[in-house]
MIGU-61095 format. One record per residue: residue in three letters; x, y, z of N, C-alpha, C, O in turn. Coordinates in steps of 0.1 Angstrom, whole numbers, padded with zeros to 4 digits, always signed. Last residue first. Layout:
! residues N
alaXYZXYZXYZXYZ;...
This chain:
! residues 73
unk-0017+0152+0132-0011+0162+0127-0001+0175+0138+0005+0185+0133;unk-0011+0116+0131-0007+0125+0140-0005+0139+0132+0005+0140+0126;unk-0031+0094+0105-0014+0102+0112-0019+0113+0119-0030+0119+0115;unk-0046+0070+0106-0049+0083+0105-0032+0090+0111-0027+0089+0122;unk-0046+0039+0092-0039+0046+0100-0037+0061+0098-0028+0065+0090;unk-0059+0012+0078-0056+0021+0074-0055+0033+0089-0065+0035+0095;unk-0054-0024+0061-0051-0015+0070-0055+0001+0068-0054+0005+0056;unk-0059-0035+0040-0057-0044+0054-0056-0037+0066-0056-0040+0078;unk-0081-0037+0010-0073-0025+0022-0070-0037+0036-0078-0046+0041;unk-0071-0050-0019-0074-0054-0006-0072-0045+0003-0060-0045+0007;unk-0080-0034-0052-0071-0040-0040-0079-0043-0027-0091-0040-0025;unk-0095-0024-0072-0097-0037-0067-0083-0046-0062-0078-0057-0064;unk-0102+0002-0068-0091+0001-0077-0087-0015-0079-0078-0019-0086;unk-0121+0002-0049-0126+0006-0064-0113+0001-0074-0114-0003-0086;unk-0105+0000-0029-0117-0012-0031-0117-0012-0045-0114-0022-0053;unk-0096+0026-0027-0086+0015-0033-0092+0003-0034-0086-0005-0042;unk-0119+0040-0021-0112+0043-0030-0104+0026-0035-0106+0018-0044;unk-0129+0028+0002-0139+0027-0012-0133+0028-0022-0136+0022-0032;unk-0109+0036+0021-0110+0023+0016-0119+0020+0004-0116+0010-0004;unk-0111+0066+0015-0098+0056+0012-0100+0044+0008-0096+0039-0003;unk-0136+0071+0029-0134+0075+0015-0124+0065+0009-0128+0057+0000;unk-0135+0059+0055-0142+0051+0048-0141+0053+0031-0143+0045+0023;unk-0114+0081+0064-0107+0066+0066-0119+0054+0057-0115+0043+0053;unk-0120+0112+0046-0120+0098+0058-0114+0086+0052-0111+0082+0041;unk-0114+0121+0024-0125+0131+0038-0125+0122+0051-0129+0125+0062;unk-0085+0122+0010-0092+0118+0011-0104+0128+0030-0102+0135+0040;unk-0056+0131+0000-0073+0131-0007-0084+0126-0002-0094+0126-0009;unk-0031+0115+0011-0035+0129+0016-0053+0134+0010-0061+0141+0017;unk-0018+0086+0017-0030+0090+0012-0032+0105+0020-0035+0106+0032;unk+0005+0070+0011+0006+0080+0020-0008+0084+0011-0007+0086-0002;unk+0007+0029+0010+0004+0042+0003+0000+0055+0013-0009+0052+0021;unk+0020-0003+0015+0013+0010+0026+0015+0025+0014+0026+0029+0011;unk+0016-0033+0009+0023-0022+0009+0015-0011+0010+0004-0010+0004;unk+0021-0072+0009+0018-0061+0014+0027-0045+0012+0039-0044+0011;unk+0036-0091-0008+0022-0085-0010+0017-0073-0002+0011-0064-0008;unk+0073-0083-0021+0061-0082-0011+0047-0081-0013+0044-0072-0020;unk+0091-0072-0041+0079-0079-0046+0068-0092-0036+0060-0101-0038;unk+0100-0054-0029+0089-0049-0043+0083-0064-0045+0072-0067-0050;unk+0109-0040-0001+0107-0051-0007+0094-0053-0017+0082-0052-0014;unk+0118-0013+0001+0122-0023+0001+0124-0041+0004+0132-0049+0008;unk+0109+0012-0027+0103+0003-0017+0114-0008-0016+0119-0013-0026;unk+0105+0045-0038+0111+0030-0036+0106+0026-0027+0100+0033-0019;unk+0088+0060-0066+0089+0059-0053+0098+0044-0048+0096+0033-0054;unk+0069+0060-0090+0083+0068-0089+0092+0063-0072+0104+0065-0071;unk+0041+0048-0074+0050+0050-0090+0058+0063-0084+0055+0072-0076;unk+0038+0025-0055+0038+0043-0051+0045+0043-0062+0056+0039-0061;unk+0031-0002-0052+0018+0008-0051+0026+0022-0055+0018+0031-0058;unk+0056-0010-0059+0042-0016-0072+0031-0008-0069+0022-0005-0077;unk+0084+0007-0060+0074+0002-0053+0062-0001-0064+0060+0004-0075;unk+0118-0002-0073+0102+0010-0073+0094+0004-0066+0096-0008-0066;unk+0139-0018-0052+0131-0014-0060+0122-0005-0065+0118+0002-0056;unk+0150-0045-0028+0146-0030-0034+0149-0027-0046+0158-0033-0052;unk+0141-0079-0021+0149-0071-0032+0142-0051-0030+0130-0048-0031;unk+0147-0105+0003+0138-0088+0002+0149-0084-0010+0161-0086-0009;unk+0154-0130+0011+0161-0123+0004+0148-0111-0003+0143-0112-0013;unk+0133-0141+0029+0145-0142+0032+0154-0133+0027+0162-0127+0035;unk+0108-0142+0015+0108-0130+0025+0124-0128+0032+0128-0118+0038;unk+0104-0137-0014+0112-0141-0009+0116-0141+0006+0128-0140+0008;unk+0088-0138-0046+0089-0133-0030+0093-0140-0019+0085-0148-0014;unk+0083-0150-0067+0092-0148-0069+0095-0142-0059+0107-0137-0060;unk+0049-0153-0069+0056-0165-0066+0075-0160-0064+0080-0169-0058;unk+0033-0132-0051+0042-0131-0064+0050-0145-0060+0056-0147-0049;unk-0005-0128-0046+0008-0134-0037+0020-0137-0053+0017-0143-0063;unk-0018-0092-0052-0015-0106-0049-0008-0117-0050+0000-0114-0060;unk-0015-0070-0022-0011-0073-0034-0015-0091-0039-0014-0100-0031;unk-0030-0053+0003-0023-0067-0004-0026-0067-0015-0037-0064-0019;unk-0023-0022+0015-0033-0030+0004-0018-0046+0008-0007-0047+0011;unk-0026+0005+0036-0018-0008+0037-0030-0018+0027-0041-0020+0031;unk-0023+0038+0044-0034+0027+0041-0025+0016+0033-0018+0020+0023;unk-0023+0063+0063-0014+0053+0056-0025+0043+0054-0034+0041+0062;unk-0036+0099+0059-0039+0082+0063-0028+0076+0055-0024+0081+0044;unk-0047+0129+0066-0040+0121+0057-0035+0107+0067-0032+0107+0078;unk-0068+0156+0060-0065+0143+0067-0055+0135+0059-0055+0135+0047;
């Protein structure tokens, strides 16, 4: 199974939503993102048995899940 799952981050005073900076992403190491210092950001989750595994997962990691979206195989 593999899920997009969407955390908040918490709020970066230096976020801009006018001027979005790209960047590495703060959820996906090695990976870009265009806008890094956004609260919101979506991770490609393939490990997991379900949509309840994921969220316990990133719970545990003590992010906010806002979302999470089973992809089309």
């Amino acid at each position: 199974m593999r899920l997009l799952v969407t955390v908040k981050l918490p709020k970066n005073p230096e976020h801009d939503p006018r001027n979005k900076k790209t960047g590495p992403c703060p959820m996906n190491d090695g990976y870009m993102c265009t806008d890094v210092t956004g609260e919101h950001h979506t991770v490609l989750w393939t490990n997991s048995n379900g949509i309840f595994d994921a969220e316990e997962y990133f719970k545990g990691l003590g992010h906010h899940v806002t979302r999470i979206e089973e992809l089309c195989e």
